[in-house]
C-alpha positions in Angstrom: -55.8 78.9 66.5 -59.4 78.4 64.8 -61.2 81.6 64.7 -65.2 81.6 64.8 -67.1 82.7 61.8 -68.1 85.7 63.3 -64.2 86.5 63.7 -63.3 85.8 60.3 -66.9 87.0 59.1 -65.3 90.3 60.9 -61.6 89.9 59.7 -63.5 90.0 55.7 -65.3 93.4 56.3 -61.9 95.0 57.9 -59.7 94.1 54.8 -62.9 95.2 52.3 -62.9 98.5 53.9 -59.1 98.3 53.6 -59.5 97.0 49.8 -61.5 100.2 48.8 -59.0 102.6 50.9 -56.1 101.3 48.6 -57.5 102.1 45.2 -54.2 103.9 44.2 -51.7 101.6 45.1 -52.2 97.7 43.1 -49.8 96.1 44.6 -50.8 96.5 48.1 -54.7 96.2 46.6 -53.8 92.5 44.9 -52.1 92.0 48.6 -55.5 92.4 50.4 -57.7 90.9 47.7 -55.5 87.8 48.2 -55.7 87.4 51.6 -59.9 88.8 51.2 -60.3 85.7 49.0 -58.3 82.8 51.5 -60.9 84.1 54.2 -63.6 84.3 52.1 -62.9 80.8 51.4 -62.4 79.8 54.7 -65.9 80.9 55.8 -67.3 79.3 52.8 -66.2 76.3 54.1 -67.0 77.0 58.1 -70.5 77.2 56.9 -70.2 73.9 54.7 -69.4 72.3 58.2 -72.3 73.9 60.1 -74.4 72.8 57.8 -73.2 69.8 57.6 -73.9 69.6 61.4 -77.7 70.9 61.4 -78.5 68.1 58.7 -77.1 65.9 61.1 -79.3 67.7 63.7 -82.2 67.4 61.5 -81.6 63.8 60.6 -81.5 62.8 64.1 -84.8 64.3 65.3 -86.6 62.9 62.5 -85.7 59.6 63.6 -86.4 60.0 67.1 
């Protein structure tokens, strides 16, 4: 299933808050960082892709 940004964009801010609840346990703090950093690159690249799509956009009314 492919989540919006807004989803993962919301999924990122959960496991933050979680990531600074943890401070005394490393393990479980590497854990969330981990997953923290796979989303964070995920909506790195969902943004890539809508940009991608406005210059497009752009391109196409320029033309027209």
């Amino acid at each position: 299933m492919n989540e919006t940004f807004e989803e993962n964009y919301e999924k990122l801010k959960k496991l933050l808050e979680d990531l600074e609840n943890t401070k005394d346990n490393l393990d479980q703090s590497f854990k969330i960082y981990s997953e923290a950093k796979e989303l964070y690159q995920k909506l790195e690249k969902q943004l890539e892709d809508y940009k991608a799509k406005v210059d497009i956009i752009s391109e196409e009314k320029s033309v027209d």
